[in-house]
N, C-alpha and C positions, 0 to 999 in steps of 0.2 A: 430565587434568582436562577433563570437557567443556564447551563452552563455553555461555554463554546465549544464547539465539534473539536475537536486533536487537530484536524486536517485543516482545520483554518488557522490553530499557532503555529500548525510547523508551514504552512503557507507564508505568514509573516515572517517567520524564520528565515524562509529560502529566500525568500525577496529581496529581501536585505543584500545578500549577492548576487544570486544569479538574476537573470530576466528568469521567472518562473511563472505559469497558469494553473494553476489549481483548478479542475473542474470536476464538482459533487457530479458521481453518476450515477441519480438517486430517484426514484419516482419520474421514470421518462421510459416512452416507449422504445420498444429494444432496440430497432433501427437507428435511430439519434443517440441511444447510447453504446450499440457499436461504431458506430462511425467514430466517436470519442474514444472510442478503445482503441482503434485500429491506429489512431491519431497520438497517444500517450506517449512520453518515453518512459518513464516508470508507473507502474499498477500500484494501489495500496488496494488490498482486501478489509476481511475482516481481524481488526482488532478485540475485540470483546470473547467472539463465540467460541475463539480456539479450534477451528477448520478454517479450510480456504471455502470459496463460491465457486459457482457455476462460474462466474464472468473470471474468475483467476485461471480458471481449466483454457475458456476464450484468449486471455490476455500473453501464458503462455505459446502457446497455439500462435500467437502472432509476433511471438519473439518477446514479450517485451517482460524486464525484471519484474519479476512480484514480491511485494513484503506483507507479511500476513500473518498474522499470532496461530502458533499450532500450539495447546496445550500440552502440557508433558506427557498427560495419560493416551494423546492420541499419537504422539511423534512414531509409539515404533508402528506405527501403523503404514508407514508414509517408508517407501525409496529409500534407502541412503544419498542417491543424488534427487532426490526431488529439490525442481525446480524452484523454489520458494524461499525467499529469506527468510527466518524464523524470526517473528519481531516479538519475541519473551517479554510478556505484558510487566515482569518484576523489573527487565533491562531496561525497557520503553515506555515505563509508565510516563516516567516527563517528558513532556510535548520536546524539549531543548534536546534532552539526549539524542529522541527521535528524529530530530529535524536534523542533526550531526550525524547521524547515519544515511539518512535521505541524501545529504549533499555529497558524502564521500561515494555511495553508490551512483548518484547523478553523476560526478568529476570521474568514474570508472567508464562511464558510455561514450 
């Protein structure tokens, strides 16, 4: 059975309260998924790889929060203020936790 993306429980999650839209920015060409950037109010990156992306560098860049897993071996690599919420894959492993971070960072903007 495959399993569901993260981004779609804590989608249901947020829903539940806020008016929220979730949109995957995933296998589209760059222009339609900048304009979707430029449009977000919070960024999720990469959760798995332990770096941020190219499109987290973009999403700063346009003001908007990013959360994104930095592994530990890569953190001292990174600013003391870098831009990035550290989404610690052991803190965030549950979609629930997640989505309790997502809303308290949402309720901040």
């Amino acid at each position: 059975m495959q399993r569901e993306p993260r981004g779609y429980i804590c989608n249901r999650t947020i829903t539940k309260k806020y008016s929220f839209d979730f949109q995957l920015i995933h296998n589209m060409p760059y222009q339609q998924a900048n304009e979707l950037l430029q449009k977000c109010d919070i960024f999720l990156d990469q959760f798995v790889l332990g770096a941020h992306g190219v499109a987290a560098i973009e999403a700063i860049a346009y003001g908007k929060p990013v959360l994104c897993y930095i592994k530990p071996s890569q953190i001292n690599l990174y600013p003391p203020d870098l831009p990035i919420v550290n989404a610690n894959v052991e803190k965030y492993h549950d979609a629930t936790i997640l989505s309790r971070e997502l809303l308290t960072l949402y309720e901040s903007l």
